[in-house]
C-alpha positions, 0 to 999 in steps of 0.5 A, spaced: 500 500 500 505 504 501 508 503 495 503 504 491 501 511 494 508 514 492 512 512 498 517 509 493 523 508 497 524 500 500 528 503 506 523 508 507 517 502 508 521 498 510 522 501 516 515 504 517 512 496 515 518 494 521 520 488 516 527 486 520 530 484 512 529 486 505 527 480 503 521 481 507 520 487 504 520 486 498 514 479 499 509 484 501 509 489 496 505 488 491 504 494 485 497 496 483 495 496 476 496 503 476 502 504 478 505 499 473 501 503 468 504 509 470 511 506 470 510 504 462 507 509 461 515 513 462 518 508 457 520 512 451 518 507 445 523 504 441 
């Protein structure tokens, strides 16, 4: 939920989650379709 309302630094959620490793970080994040949209969208066509 975090990272998907722009609190984009891992360190920064991993603190206030209180996630004791990266690894744990990283299971519980889970990007939203309008993020993942909003992060395509920045790709320049090729």
């Amino acid at each position: 939920m975090l990272a998907n309302k722009g609190i984009i630094a891992g360190e920064v959620r991993q603190q206030l989650t209180g996630h004791s490793s990266d690894a744990m970080n990283q299971k519980y994040t889970h990007l939203g379709l309008e993020r993942l949209r909003e992060a395509v969208s920045v790709i320049p066509n090729l």
